[in-house]
C-alpha positions as CSV (number, residue, x, y, z in Angstrom):
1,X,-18.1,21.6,7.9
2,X,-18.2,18.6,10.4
3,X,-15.0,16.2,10.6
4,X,-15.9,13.4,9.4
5,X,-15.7,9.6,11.9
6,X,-12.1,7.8,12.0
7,X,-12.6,5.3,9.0
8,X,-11.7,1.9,8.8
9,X,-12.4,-0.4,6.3
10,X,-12.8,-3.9,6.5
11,X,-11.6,-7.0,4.0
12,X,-13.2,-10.2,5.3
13,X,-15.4,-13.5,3.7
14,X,-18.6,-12.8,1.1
15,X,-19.1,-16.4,0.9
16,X,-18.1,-18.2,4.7
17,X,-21.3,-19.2,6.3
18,X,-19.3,-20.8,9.4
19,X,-20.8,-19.7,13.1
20,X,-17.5,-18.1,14.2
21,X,-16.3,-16.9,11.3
22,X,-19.8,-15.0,11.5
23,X,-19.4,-14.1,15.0
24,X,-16.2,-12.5,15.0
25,X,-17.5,-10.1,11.9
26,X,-20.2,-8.9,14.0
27,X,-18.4,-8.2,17.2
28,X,-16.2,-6.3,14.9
29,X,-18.6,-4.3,13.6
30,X,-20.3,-3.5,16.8
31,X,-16.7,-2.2,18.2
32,X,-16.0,-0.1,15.2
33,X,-19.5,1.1,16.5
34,X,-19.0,1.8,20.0
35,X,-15.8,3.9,19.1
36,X,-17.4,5.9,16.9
37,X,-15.9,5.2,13.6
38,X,-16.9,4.7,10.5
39,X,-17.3,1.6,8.2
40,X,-15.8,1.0,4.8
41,X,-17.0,-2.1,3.5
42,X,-16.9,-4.1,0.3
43,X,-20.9,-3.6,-0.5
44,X,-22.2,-7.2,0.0
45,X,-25.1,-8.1,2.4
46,X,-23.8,-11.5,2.9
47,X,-21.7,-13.7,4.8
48,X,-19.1,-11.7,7.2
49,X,-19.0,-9.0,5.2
50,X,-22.9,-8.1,5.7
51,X,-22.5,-9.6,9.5
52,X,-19.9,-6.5,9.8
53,X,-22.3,-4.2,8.3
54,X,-25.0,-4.9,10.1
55,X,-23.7,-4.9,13.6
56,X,-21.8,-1.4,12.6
57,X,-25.3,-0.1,11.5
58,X,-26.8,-1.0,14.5
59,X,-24.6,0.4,16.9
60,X,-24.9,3.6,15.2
61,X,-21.9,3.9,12.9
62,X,-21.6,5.2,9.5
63,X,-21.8,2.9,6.8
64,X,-20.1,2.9,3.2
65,X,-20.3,-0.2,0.7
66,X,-18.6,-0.4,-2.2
67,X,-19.4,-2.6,-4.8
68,X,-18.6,-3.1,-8.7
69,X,-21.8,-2.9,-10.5
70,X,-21.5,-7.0,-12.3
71,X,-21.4,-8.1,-8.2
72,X,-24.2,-5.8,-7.2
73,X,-27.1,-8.9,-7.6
74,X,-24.3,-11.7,-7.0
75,X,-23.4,-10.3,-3.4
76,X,-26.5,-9.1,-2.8
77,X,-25.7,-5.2,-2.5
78,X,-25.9,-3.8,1.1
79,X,-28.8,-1.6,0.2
80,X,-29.2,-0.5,3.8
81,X,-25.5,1.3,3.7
82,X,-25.3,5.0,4.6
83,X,-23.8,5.4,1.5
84,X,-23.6,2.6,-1.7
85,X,-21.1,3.5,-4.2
86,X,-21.1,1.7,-7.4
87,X,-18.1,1.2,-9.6
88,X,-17.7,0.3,-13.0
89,X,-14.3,-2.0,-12.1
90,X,-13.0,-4.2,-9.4
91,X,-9.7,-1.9,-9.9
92,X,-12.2,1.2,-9.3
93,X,-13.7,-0.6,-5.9
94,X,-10.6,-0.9,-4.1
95,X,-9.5,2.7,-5.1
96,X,-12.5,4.1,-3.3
97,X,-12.4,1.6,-0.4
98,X,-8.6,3.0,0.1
99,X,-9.1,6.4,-0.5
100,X,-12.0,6.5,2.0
101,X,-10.0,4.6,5.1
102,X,-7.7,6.0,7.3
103,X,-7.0,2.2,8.3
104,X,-7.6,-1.4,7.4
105,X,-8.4,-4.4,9.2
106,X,-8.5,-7.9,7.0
107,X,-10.4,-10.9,8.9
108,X,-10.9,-14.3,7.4
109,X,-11.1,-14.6,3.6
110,X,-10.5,-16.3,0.4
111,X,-8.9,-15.1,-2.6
112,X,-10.6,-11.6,-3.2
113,X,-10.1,-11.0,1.0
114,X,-6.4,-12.2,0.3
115,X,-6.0,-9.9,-3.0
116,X,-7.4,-6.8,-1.0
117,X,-5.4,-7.6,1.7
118,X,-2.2,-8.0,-0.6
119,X,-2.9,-4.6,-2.5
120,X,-3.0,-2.9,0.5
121,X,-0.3,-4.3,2.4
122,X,2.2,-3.5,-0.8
123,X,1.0,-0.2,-1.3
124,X,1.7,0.7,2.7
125,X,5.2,-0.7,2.3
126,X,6.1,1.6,-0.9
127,X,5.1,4.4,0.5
128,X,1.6,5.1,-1.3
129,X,0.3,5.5,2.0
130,X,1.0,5.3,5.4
131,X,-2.5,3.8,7.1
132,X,-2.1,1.0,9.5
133,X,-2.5,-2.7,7.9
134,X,-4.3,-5.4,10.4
135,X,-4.4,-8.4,10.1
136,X,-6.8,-10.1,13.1
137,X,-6.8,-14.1,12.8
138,X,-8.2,-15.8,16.3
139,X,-8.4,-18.9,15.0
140,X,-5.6,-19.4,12.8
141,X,-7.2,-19.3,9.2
142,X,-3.9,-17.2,8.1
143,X,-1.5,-19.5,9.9
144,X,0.3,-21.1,6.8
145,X,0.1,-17.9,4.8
146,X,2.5,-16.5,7.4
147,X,4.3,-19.5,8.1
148,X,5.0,-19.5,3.8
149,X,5.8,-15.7,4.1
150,X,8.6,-16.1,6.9
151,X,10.0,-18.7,4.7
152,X,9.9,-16.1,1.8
153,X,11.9,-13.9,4.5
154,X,14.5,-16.6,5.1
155,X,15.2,-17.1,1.3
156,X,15.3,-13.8,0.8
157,X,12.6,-12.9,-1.4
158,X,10.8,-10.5,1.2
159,X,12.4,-8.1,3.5
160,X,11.9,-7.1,7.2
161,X,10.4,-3.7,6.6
162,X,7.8,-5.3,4.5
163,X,6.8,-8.3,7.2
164,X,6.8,-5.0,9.5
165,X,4.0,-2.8,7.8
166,X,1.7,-5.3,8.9
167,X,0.6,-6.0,12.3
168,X,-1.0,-9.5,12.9
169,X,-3.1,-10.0,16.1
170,X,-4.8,-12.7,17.6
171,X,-7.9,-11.0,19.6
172,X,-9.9,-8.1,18.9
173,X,-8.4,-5.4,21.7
174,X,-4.9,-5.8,19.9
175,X,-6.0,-5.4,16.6
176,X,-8.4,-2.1,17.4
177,X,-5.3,-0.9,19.5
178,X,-3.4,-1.3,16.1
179,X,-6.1,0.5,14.2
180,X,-6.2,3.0,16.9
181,X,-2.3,4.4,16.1
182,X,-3.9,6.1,13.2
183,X,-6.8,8.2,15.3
184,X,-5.7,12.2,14.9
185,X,-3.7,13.4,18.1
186,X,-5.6,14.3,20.7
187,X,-8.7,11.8,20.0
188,X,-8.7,9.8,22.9
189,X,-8.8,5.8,22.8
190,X,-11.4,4.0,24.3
191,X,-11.1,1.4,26.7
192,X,-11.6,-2.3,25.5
193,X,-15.2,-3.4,25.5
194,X,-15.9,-6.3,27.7
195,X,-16.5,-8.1,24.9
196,X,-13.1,-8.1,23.4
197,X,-10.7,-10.6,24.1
């Protein structure tokens, strides 16, 4: 039986239809690609999330969507996935996307990026598994999310080992190094594209 790729799966925009946004979806995708991993993706063809697809796909990586069947015609499903799975629930979606990652990596979003995000982040710090949550935000999209959840620190509300399951980076290279902590031992990293930055 073959090993299967390093998966990571990523939480990112369905609706954003900005240049960058766009930009840095696809240049993720094609790094997941040129390490040889795997893709775990929310299903949609659109936006960032198919941007992401798309570039894995075409530098040769794996591709899984996952999509609940009342979104497949309002995201546009990523027919063109290596593998489409089709859930009955929301609840069901993010089960699969989880079980199927060995890591996660949230780019900009609105509330159903920021709910995935969330889930994942609280199920890392209580212990329900122990997969490396990324955060990568070049352009300060998550900026007064974190500035709010240092303030939830300071009162109290939040602890330090929660802010500490998450790793927030600023350019690709530091967020695939984060992603990278998870690879089995011996699997060696690869050098930064010249691309990342």
């Amino acid at each position: 039986m073959t090993e299967r790729a390093f998966s990571v799966c990523v939480y990112c925009s369905a609706s954003a239809a900005d240049p960058a946004a766009l930009r840095l979806a696809a240049d993720v995708g094609t790094e997941i690609a040129r390490r040889g991993w795997q893709l775990v993706s929310g299903g949609g063809h659109v936006s960032m999330m198919g941007a992401v697809a798309v570039a894995a796909r075409g530098g040769g990586a794996h591709t899984t969507g996952v999509i609940p069947k009342r979104l497949v015609h309002q995201e546009v499903a990523d027919v063109d996935a290596d593998e489409l799975i089709v859930t009955d629930t929301m609840r069901e979606r993010k089960q699969v996307m989880e079980d199927r990652a060995d890591a996660f990596l949230t780019l900009p979003g609105g509330i159903g990026t920021l709910e995935e995000f969330f889930e994942t982040w609280t199920g890392g710090y209580l212990g329900l598994h122990d997969k490396p949550v990324v955060v990568l935000d070049p352009g300060g999209h998550y900026r007064g999310l974190f500035s709010w959840l240092r303030e939830l620190r300071e009162a109290g509300f939040l602890g330090r080992p929660a802010l500490d399951r998450i790793t927030i980076t600023e350019s690709p290279a530091a967020a695939f190094e984060a992603l990278a902590v998870a690879l089995p031992p011996g699997d060696a990293a690869l050098p930064p594209s010249s691309g990342s930055h």
